[in-house]
C-alpha positions as a Markdown table, in Angstrom:
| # | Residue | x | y | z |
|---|---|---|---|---|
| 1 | Unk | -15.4 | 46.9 | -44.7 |
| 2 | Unk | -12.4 | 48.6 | -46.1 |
| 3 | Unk | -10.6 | 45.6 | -46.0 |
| 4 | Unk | -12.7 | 43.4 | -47.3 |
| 5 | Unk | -12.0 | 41.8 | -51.1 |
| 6 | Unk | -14.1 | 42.9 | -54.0 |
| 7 | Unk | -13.4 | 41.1 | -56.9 |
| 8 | Unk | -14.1 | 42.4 | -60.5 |
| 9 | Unk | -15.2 | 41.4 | -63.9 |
| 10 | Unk | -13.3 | 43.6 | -67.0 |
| 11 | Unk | -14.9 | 43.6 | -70.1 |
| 12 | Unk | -13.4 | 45.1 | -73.2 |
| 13 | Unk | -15.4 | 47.2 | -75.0 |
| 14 | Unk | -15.4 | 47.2 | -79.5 |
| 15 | Unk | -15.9 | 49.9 | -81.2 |
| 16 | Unk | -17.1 | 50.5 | -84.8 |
| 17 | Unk | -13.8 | 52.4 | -85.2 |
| 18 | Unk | -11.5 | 49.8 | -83.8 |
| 19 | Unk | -11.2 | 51.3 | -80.6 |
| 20 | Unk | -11.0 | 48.9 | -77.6 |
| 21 | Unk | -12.4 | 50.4 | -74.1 |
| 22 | Unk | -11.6 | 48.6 | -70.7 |
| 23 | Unk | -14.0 | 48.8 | -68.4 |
| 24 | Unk | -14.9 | 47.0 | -64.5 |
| 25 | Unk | -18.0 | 46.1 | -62.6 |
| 26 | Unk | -18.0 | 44.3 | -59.3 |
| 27 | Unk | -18.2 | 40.2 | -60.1 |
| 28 | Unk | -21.6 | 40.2 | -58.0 |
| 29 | Unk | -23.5 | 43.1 | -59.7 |
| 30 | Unk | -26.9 | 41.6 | -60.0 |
| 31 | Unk | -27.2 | 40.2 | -63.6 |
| 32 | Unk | -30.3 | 43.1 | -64.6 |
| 33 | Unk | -28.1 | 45.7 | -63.7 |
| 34 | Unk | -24.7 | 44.3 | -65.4 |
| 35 | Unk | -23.0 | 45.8 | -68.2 |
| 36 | Unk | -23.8 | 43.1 | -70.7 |
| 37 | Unk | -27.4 | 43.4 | -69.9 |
| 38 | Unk | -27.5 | 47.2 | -69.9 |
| 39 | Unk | -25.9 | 47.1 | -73.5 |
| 40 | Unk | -28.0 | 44.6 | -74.7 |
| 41 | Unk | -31.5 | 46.2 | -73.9 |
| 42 | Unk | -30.4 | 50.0 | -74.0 |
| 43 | Unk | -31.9 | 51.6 | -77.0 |
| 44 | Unk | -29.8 | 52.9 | -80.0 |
| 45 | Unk | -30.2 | 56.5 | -78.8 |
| 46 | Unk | -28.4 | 55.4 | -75.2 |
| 47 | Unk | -25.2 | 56.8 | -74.2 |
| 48 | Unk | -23.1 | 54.6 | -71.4 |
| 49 | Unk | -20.1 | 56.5 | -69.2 |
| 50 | Unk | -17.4 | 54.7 | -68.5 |
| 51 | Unk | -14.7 | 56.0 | -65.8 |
| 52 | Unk | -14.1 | 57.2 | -62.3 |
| 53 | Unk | -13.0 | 60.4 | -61.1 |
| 54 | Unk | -9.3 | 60.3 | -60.9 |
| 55 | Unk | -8.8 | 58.7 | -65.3 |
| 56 | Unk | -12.0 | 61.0 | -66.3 |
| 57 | Unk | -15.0 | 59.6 | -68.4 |
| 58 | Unk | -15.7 | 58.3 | -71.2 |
| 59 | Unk | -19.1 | 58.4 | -72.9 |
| 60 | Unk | -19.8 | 55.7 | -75.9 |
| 61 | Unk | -23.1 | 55.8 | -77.9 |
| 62 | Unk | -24.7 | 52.5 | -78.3 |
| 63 | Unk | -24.5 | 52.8 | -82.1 |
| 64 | Unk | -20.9 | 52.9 | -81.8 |
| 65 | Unk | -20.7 | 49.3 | -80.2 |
| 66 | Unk | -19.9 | 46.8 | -81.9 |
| 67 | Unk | -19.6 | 44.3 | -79.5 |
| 68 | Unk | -18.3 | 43.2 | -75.6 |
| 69 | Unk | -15.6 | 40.6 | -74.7 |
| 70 | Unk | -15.0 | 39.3 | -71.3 |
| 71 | Unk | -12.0 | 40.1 | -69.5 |
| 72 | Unk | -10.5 | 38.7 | -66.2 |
| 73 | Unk | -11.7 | 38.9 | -62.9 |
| 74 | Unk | -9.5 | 41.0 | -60.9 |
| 75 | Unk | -9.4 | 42.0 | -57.0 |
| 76 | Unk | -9.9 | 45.8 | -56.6 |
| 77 | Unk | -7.1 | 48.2 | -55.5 |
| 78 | Unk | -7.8 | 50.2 | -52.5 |
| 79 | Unk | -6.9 | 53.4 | -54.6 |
| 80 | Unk | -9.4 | 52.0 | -57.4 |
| 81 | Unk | -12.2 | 51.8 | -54.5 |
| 82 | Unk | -12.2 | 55.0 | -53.4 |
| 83 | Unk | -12.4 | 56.4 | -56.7 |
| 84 | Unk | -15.4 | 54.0 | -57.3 |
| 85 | Unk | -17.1 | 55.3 | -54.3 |
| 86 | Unk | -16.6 | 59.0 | -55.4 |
| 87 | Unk | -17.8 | 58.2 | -58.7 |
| 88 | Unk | -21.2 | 56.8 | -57.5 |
């Protein structure tokens, strides 16, 4: 299992302020529980956290988005991983 390939979509969060947040999901999360969908339905009171354990969180209001871009689709670092799983 630990060796096995996870892939990722980044997407590049805009902010009203001009601020651009990166941010990673695995490229098979379930489109219902994606970050695109969770921004899109989340109500303008919503807070997301972004992060892991090792780089710290971030938390971003909904009213402060302005909008998401796509990035690439990356393979996952073993280091990136573990953090991931002690995040969750």
């Amino acid at each position: 299992m630990e060796q096995d390939v996870i892939m990722l979509q980044e997407y590049l969060i805009h902010l009203l302020d001009g601020t651009i947040i990166r941010c990673s999901e695995d490229y098979e999360t379930p489109d219902d529980q994606s970050v695109v969908t969770r921004v899109r339905k989340a109500a303008p009171t919503d807070v997301f956290t972004v992060g892991n354990a090792f780089d710290g969180y971030k938390y971003i209001p909904k009213s402060s988005i302005l909008y998401l871009e796509t990035g690439d689709v990356v393979e996952e670092s073993p280091a990136e991983r573990v953090l991931r799983k002690v995040g969750h």
